[in-house]
C-alpha positions in Angstrom: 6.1 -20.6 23.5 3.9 -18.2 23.7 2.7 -15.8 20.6 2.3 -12.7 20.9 -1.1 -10.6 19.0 -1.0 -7.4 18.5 -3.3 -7.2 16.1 -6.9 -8.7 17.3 -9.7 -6.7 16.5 -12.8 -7.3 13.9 -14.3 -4.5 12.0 -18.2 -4.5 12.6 -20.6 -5.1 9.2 -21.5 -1.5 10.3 -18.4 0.2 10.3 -17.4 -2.2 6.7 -20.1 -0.9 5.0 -19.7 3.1 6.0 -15.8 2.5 5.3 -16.9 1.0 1.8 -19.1 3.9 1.3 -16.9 6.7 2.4 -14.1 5.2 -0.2 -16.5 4.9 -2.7 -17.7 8.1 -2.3 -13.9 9.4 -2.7 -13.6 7.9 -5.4 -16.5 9.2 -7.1 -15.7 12.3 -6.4 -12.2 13.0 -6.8 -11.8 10.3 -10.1 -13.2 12.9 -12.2 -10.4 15.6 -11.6 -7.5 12.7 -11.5 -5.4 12.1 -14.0 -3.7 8.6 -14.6 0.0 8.6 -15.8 1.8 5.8 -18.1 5.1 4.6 -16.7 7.0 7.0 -19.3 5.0 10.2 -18.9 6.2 9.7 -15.0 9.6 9.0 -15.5 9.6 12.2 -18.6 8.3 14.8 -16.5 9.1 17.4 -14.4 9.1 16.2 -10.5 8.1 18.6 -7.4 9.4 17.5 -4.8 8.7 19.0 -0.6 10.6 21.7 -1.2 9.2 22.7 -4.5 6.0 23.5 -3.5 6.7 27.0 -1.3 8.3 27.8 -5.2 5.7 27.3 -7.1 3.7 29.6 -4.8 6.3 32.1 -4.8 6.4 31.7 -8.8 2.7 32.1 -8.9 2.8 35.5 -6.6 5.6 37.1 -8.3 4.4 35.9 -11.7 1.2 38.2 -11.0 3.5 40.8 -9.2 5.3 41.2 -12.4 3.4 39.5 -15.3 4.4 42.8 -18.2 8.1 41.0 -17.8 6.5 37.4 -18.0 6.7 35.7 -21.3 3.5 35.5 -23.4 3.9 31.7 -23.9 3.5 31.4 -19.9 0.2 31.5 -18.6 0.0 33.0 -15.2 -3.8 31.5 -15.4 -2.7 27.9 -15.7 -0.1 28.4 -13.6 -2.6 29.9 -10.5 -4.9 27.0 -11.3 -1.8 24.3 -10.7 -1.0 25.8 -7.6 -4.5 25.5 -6.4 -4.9 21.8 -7.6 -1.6 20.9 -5.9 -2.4 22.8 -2.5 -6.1 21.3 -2.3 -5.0 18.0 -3.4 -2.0 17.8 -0.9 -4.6 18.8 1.5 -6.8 15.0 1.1 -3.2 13.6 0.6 -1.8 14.0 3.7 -4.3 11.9 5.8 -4.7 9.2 3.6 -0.8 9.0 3.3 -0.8 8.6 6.8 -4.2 6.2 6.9 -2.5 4.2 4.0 1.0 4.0 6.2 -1.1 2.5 9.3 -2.9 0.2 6.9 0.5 -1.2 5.7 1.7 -1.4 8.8 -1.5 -3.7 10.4 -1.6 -5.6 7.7 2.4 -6.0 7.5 2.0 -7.0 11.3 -1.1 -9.3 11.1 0.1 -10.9 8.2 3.8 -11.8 10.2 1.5 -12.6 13.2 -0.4 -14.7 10.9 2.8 -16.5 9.4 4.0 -17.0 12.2 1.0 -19.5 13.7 0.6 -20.8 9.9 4.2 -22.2 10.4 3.7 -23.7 13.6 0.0 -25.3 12.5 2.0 -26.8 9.4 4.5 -28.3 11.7 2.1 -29.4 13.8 0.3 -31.2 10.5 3.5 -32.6 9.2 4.3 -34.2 12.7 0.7 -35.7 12.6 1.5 -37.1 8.9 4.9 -38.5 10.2 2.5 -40.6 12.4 -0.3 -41.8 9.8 -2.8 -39.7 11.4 -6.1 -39.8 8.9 -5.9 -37.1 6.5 -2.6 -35.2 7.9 -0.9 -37.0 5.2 -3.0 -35.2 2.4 -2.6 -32.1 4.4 0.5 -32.0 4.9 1.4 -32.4 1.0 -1.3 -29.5 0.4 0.5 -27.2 2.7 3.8 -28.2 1.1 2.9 -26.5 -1.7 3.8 -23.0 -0.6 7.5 -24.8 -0.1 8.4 -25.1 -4.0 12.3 -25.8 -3.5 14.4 -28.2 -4.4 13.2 -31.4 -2.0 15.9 -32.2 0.6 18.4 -35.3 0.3 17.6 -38.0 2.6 20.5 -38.6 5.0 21.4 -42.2 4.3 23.7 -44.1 7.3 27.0 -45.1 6.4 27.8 -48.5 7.0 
């Protein structure tokens, strides 16, 4: 059998340490304008969804187009400055959406690719402790570990 890799690459110290410092230098700069929800302010509030977004706009152009009918209590100000924080923000979203996707995905496929050879190095192992090979034994029962069930019933020969 023969496995196939489709993931096989190694990221140089260089490139490590400029990806390190690129997302460290995001996060410097965009943690002070974030805001961090609790589980219950997420599920209480409004949502925008795709759609929502060419509204807002409108709401914030025809707000200003007619803001002598607009309540007092809403604040064509705040609402300009929202539109702007959602539009710039949506703007750094987009690629790292997309970047975050394609890291899920190599690490979803490395790790199966990974599995995959882990499972056949454990049989491997276990066949070596079946013959008494020094130290498979121990190896074997280490690897077993990630295998919590139930143990299985020995088949036992009717007479």
């Amino acid at each position: 059998m023969i496995m196939q890799n489709r993931v096989s690459f190694q990221i140089t110290a260089a490139d490590d340490a400029a990806i390190v410092a690129a997302i460290n230098t995001l996060v410097a700069k965009l943690q002070p304008y974030l805001t961090t929800l609790t589980d219950e302010e997420r599920k209480g509030g409004l949502k925008m969804g795709a759609r929502d977004v060419s509204f807002i706009q409108k709401a914030d152009a025809y707000g200003a187009q007619y803001s002598t009918q607009i309540p007092a209590f809403v604040s064509l100000p705040n609402l300009k400055e929202d539109v702007v924080v959602v539009n710039k923000l949506s703007d750094y979203l987009r690629p790292l959406a997309t970047l975050h996707r394609s890291m899920e995905d190599t690490i979803m496929l490395a790790g199966s690719e990974a599995m995959e050879a882990a499972l056949l190095v454990y049989a491997a192992i276990k066949t070596c402790a079946a013959n008494n090979i020094d130290g498979a034994p121990e190896a074997a029962n280490d690897m077993k570990e990630r295998f919590p069930g139930k143990p299985r019933r020995q088949v036992v020969a009717k007479p």
